[in-house]
Each structure stands twice: as C-alpha cells, then as structure tokens.
C-alpha positions in Angstrom: 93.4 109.1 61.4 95.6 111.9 61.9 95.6 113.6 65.1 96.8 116.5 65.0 99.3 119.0 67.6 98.8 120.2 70.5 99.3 123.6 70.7 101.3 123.9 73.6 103.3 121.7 72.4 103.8 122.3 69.0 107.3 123.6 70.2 107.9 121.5 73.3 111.6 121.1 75.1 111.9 118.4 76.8 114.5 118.0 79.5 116.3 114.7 79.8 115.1 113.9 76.3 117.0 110.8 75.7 115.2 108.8 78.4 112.9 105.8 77.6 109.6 107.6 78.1 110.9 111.4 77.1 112.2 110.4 73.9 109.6 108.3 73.0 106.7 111.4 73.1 109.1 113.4 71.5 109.8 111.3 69.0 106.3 111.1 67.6 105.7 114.9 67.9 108.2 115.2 65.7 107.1 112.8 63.0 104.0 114.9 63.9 105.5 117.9 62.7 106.1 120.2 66.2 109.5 122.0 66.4 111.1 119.6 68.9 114.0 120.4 71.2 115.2 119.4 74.6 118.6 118.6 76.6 120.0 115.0 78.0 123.1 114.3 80.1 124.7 112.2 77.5 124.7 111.2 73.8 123.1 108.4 73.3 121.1 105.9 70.5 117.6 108.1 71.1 119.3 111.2 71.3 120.8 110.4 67.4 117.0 108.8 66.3 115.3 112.3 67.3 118.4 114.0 65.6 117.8 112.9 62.4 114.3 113.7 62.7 115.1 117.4 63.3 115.2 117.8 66.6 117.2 120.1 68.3 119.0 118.3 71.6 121.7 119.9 73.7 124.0 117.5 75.8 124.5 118.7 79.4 121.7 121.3 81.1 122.0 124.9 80.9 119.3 127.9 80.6 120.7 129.3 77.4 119.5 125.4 76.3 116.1 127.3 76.3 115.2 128.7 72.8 113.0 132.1 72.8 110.1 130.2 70.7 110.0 127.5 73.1 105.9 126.7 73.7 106.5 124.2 77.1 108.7 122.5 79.2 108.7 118.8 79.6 109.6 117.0 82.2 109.5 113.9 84.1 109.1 113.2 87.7 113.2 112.7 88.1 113.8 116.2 86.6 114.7 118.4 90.2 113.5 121.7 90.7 116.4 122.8 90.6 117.3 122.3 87.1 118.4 125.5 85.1 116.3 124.8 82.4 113.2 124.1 84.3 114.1 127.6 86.6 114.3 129.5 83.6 111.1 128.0 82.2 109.4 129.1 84.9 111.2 132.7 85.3 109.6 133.0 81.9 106.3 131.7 82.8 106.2 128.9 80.4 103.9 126.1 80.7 105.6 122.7 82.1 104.3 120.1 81.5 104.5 116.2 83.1 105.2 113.5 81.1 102.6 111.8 81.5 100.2 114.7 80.2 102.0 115.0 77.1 101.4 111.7 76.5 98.2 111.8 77.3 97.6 114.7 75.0 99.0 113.1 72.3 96.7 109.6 73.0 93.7 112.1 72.8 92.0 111.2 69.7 92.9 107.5 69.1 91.9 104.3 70.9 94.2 103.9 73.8 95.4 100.7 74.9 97.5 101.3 78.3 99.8 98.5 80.4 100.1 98.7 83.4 101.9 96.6 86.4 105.0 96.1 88.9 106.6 93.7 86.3 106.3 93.3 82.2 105.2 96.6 81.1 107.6 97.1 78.2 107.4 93.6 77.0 103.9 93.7 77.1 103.6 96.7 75.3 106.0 96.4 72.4 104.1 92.2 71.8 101.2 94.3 70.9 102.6 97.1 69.1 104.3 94.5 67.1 101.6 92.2 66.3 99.4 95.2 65.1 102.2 96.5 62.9 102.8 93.4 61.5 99.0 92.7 60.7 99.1 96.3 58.8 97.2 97.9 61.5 100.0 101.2 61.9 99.5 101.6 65.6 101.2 104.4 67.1 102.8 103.3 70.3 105.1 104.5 73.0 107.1 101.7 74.7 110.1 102.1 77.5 112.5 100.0 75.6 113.4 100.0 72.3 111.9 97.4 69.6 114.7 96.5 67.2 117.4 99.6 66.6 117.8 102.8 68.9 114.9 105.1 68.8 112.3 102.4 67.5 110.5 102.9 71.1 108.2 104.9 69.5 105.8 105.8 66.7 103.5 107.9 65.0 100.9 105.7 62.9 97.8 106.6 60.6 95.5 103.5 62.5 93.7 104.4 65.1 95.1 102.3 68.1 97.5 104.0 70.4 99.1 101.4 72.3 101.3 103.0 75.4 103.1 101.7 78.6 101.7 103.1 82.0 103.8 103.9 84.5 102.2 103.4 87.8 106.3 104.7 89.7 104.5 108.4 90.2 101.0 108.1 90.0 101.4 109.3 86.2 99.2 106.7 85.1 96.0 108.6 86.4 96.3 110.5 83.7 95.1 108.0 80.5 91.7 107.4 79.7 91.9 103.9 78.1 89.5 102.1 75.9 91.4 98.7 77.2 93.4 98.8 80.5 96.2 96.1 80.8 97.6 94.8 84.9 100.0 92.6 84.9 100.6 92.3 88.3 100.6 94.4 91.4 103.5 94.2 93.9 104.8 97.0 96.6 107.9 98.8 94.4 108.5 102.5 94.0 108.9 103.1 97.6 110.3 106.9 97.5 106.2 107.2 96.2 104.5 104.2 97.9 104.8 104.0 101.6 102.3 100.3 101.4 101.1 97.4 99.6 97.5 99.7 100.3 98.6 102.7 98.7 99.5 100.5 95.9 96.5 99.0 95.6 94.4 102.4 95.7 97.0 104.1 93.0 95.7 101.0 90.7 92.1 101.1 91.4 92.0 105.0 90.6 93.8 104.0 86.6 91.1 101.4 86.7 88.4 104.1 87.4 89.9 105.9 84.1 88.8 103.0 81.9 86.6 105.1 79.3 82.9 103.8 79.4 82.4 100.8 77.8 85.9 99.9 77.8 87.8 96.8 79.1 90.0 95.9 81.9 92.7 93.2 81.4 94.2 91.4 84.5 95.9 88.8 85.4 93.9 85.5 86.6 97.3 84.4 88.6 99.0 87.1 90.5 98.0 87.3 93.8 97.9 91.0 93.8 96.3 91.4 90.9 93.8 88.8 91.9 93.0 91.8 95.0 92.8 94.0 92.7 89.9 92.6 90.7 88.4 91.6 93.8 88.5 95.0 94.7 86.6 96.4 91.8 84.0 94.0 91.7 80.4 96.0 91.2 82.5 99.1 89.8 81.1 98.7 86.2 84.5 97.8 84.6 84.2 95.1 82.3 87.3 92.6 83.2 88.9 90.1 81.2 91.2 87.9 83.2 94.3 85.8 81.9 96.2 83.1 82.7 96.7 79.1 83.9 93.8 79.6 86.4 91.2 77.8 85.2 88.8 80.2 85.5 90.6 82.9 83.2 88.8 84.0 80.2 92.1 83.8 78.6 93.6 80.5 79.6 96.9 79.5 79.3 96.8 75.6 78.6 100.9 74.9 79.1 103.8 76.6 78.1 106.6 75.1 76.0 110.0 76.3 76.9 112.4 76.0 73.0 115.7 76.9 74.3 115.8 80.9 74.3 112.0 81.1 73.0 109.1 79.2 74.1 105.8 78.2 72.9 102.3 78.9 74.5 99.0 77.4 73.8 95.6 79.3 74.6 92.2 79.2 75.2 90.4 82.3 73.9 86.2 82.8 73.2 85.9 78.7 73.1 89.6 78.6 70.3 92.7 77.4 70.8 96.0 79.4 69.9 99.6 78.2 69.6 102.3 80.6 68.9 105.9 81.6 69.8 107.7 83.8 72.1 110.6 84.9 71.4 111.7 85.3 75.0 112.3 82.5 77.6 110.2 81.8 80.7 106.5 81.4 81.5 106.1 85.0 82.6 106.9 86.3 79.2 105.1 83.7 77.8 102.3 85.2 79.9 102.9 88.7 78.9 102.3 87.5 75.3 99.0 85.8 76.5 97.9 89.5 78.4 99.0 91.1 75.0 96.6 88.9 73.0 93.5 89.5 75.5 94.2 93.1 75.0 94.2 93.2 71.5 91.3 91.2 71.3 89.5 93.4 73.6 90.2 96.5 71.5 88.7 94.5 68.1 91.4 92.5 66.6 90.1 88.8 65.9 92.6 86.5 67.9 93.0 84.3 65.2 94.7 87.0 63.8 96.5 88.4 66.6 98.1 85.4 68.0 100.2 84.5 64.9 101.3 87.9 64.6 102.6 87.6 68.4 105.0 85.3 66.9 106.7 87.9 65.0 108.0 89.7 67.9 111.7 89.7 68.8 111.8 90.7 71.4 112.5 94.4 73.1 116.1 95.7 74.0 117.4 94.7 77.5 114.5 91.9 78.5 116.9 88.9 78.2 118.5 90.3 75.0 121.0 88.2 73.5 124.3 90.5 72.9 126.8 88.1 71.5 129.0 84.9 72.2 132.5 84.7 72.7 134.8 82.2 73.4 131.7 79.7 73.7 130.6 82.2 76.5 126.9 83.8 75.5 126.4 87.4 76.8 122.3 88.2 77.7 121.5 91.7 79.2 118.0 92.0 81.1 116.4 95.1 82.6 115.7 92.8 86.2 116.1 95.0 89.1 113.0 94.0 91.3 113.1 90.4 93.3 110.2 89.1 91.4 111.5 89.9 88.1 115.6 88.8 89.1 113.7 85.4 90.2 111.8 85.0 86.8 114.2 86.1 84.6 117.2 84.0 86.3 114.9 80.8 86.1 113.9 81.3 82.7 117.4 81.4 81.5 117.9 78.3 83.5 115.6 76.4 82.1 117.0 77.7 78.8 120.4 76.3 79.1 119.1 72.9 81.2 116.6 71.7 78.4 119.7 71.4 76.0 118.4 73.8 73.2 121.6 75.7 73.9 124.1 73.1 74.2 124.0 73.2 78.3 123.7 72.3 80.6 126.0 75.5 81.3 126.5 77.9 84.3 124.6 80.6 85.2 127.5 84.1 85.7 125.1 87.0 87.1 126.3 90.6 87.0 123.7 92.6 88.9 123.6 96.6 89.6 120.9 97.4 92.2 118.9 100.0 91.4 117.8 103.0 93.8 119.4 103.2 97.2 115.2 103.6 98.5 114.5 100.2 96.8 117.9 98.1 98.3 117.0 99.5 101.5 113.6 97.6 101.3 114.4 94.9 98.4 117.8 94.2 99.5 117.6 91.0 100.9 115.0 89.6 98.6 117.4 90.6 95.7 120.2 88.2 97.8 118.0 85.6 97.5 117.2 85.8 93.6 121.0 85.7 93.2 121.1 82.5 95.0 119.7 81.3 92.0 122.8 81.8 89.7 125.8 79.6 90.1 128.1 82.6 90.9 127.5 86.4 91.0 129.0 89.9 90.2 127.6 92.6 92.4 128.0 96.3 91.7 127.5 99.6 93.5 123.8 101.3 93.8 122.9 102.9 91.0 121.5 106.0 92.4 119.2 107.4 89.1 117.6 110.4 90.3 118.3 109.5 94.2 120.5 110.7 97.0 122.4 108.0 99.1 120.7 106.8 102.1 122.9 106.0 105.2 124.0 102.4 105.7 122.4 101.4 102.9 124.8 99.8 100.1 125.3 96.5 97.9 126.6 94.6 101.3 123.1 94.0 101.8 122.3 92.4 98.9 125.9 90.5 99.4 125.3 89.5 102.9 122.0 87.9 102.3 123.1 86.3 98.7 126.1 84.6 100.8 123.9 83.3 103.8 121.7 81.4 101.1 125.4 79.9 100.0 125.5 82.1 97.1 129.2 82.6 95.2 129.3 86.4 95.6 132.0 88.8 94.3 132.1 92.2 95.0 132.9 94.8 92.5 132.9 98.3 93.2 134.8 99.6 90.0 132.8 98.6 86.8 135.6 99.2 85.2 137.3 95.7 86.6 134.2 94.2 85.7 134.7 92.5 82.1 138.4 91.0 82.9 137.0 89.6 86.2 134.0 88.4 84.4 135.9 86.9 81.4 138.5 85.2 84.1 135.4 83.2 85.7 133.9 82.0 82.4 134.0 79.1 80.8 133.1 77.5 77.4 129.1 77.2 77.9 128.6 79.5 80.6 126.0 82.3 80.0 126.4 85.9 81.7 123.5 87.7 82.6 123.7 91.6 83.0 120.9 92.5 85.0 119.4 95.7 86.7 118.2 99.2 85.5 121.2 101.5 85.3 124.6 101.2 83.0 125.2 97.9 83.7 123.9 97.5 80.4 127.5 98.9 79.2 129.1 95.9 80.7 127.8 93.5 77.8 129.9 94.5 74.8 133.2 95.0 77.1 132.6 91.3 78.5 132.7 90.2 75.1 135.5 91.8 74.1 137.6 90.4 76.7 136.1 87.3 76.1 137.8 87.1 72.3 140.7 89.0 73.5 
C-alpha cells in the first residue's frame, strides 16, 4: 500500500522543522516524494536526517525562508503569530496547516494505531513500531523520540499499519480517526491548555469518540484516571480492551521481573501466557510494553507473535537512555518532567542499581531542568518531592520552550519543597558549571540521571567528559 501525497502538501514548509513531531511528518513526506522545506532555530540530528533526504531547511526564521512554489505552511501550536515566516505565509494567502492535520492527512489511507496519555506515549509508540518492523510488517510510524540514530523517529512503510503518537498538550489529537486507540493514563498536565482534571477528561473522551467504527480502545486497567475514563464511556459503542495487574484486565500483567537496566514481564492474553523483555527499567515501562502488545493485537497481529518481537526493542532516545560510563560513574538521560513520571523513572533506576545487576548498590545524582514556567507554578512542589527520591540533586533554571516567564515563579519552588522532604539540593543556575560540579559529587558507582524536557539532555556527554578528564 502506497498512499500517495496530499496535494497541499506536496510542497509543504514547515516551521521549526527539527522538532520531534515536525520532523517526523516531514520526514516521511519526503521519502514520499513532496518537495520538503522548512526552517528550525538550530542545527541539529533531524535537521541533518531530512537533509540528506533532500530537504531544504534554513537555520534561524526569516520571510525570504519562504520559497515562491511553497504549497502550505506547517506549523505547530508553539509557532507564535508572530513569526515572519508564518506572516508572510499568510500575506500570501497560503494554506497553514496544524500539525496535527498533516499528520492526519498522511494517516488517511492506512490503519491507524494512535497513543495517547499524560505519561509513555513515545515509549509506547516506538515498542510497537519496533515489534511490527521486526516481524516484517513495514509500518510507517511517527514517534516523538527517536528509535536508534537521529532522524529514525519516523517512517514511511509499504504495510498498511500507521502507528503514531497522539498528543493530547493542544487538543491536536481530535484530529485522528483510529482503527485502535491507546490511553495510558490520564492525569491534569498542559495547564497553559487545561484549566481541570474535567476538561481533561472531556478532551479524552472526544479522541475516544474518533475511534473509527468497529475499532478498538486500549486503556489502562490500573490508572485511576484512566479507570474514569472507561467508566465514562461505558454504553458509547467503543469496544475497550483494558491492561494491566488488575485482575480484571483483558490483558493481565502476572508480575514484572526487574534484570538490572531491563526487566522481564509475563502476560495473560486471550487465555496465553507471554514472557518477554524490556529493555527499559521499571514496571511502568514494563506496562507500556504490555499496552503495546494489546494494541497490536487489536489491530490483527497474533500475540504470540508480537510479544517476542517486543523484545527486540532498545529502547527510544532520552527514556532512561544509557549515555556512557566514566570513571565507574554511569550517565542515563530521561525525558521525566511531570511528578508522575520523575517518581517512576527515579524508582526504576533505583531498583536497577539495588538488585545488584549493576554492581550497586550505588547513589542516585539527579540533574533536573523543570520544564514550562505554567507547569512549575502548578507541579512545582510535587516535582520537590520526586527529587526526594534521589540521594542528592542538581536543579536548573525553567526551561521556558514556547513560554513567557510567569512572576514569582522559578526553580526555588521545586528547591524549597525538595529540601523540606530532607532532600540534598544544589542549585545551579549556569548550566555551564553543571558537569565539573556534577563530576566533583560523584563517586565510583554512582549513576547520574539527566532529567526533564529541554537541553538538559546536553549535560550528558559534558558530565562524562569531566568525568575521564
């Protein structure tokens, strides 16, 4: 199956191309065929990927960026009005064009498979993509994290599955019409769009409603608020699948098995057991596995099938990615920026280093970056509490992404409430005293966590180095 371009977009620009979800549409229009061009603030790993596919892309944002043959404008929800290339798009009347309807028009056609939920989207996503590339099936897929190098968080196959990652941040996830719906969980986030757990709640009901006929909704048996959730759609038609340790989950999770930096889970599936591994620590992304499998199941694939081929994931770039070990220190980077995840993510690696698969017990050295001044204003204090959890912690300025700073609100509140749980808190306003502070605290069988959402990430490789230095 070979869908084919459409026509507005067969000469798209997108602006801030290199992000996760940007580059990843324009990524398979290209391999589609459509003249591709767009503009990012920076170089980076995507930006080179779409490159040597033939794209056009600008660094820095200027109207001239605009060719004469462009068909649409692309954007997503953090591109400002003010943006040259969006004002001259529309001084010239061009069509622009959301995200989330350009992948939606390239979806049309295929089967789609969309995931959804607060936490474990992209892991979620790229198990499945994996698992059906590795059984031969060529899905094409759009993920928010890359799979092994940069630029592999996307792709354009020949099978007819169409695997993507919903983002529920903007409401753009009203836009799919899925054959098999994934919710992980559902928890208040996003609050520059959400102003309650209600409005939540409705935003995930409506992508529920946009299950195709006949098609299948897979959600979590454990999560309280995607327990609601289903409640809440009971007598709507949608056929649910649940998963999880609950015992009454049509998927069942019969125990987890944590290996060090992997683990192993065991399921109940249609009356058959399944053992496999995941190559990620931690019961959540054991259960992400787990949600994967349901989904793929639900969409046709024979779980017998499917769950070995889970094994064969290795994870996705910045969800507890190993980045190297110095000095007897190991360096992990995770994506983490909401309580729930900072909590899951710092126990997992915990366990990892207590069950002495990795030679620990060892400490725990957390570098965190909040993300979004709107979500520290609400999060803040929970955030204080999941560093609690680490044996000592780094803690940088707000990262602002697309946000303006918000009075009174900074990483003191996050500090404040780490320290009254008796947490060992440094401050660190200048990233760039970051890696010698870090490699001055460390000690043979420690392992450093980068977390949050924003350029922490960075911090890794220089942490490292001043480690062997």
């Amino acid at each position: 199956m070979t869908p084919g371009i459409p026509p507005t977009l067969e000469s798209p620009h997108f602006i801030g191309i290199g992000g996760a979800g940007m580059s990843g549409i324009a990524k398979i229009l290209a391999q589609r065929g459509a003249a591709v061009a767009g503009s990012d603030a920076r170089e980076s790993g995507a930006v080179a990927a779409l490159r040597e596919l033939g794209a056009v892309v600008h660094l820095g944002h200027a109207a001239g960026h605009l060719d004469p043959a462009a068909s649409a404008v692309v954007v997503s929800s953090a591109i400002r009005e003010d943006n040259p290339e969006l004002a001259a798009a529309r001084e010239r009347g061009l069509p622009v064009v959301h995200r989330s309807d350009a992948l939606a028009a390239v979806m049309d056609g295929l089967r789609p498979v969309a995931v959804a939920g607060t936490h474990g989207k992209t892991t979620t996503t790229a198990m499945l993509a994996v698992a059906l590339r590795t059984l031969g099936r060529d899905p094409s897929y759009a993920v928010g994290g890359d799979i092994d190098v940069p630029g592999s968080n996307a792709h354009h196959g020949l099978g007819e599955v169409f695997v993507a990652e919903a983002d529920e941040s903007d409401r753009s996830f009203h836009t799919y019409a899925p054959e098999v719906a994934v919710v992980l969980n559902v928890e208040l986030d996003h609050h520059a769009n959400y102003a309650s757990l209600e409005e939540v709640y409705a935003s995930f009901e409506t992508f529920a409603a946009r299950i195709v006929p006949g098609g299948t909704l897979v959600v979590s048996a454990d999560h309280p608020g995607a327990r609601e959730l289903t409640r809440r759609l009971a007598g709507s038609g949608v056929r649910t699948v649940t998963y999880g340790e609950s015992p009454d989950a049509d998927a069942r999770v019969l125990g987890v098995t944590p290996k060090g930096l992997t683990s192993e889970v065991t399921v109940l599936l249609d009356g058959a057991e399944h053992t496999f591994g995941v190559s990620v620590p931690g019961r959540h992304y054991a259960h992400n596995a787990v949600a994967a499998l349901a989904a793929g199941s639900a969409a046709g694939v024979p779980a017998a099938e499917l769950a070995p081929a889970l094994s064969s994931f290795t994870g996705v770039g910045r969800r507890l990615q190993t980045r190297g070990t110095a000095a007897g220190v190991r360096v992990v980077d995770t994506y983490a920026h909401h309580p729930t995840e900072m909590t899951a993510d710092l126990q997992a690696v915990r366990a990892a280093a207590d069950d002495g698969h990795d030679g620990g017990p060892g400490r725990i050295l957390v570098v965190f970056q909040p993300h979004l001044y709107s979500r520290t204003r609400e999060l803040g204090a929970e955030m204080g509490h999941a560093l609690a959890l680490a044996d000592a912690a780094v803690v940088l300025g707000i990262y602002p992404a697309r946000e303006d700073p918000i009075p009174g609100v900074t990483s003191d509140i996050i500090i404040d409430a780490a320290r009254a749980r008796g947490a060992d808190v440094t401050p660190a306003p200048d990233p760039a005293a970051v890696p010698g502070l870090v490699a001055g605290m460390a000690k043979p069988g420690d392992l450093v966590l980068t977390m949050g959402a924003g350029d922490v990430t960075e911090l890794g490789p220089r942490i490292l180095s001043r480690l062997e230095g």
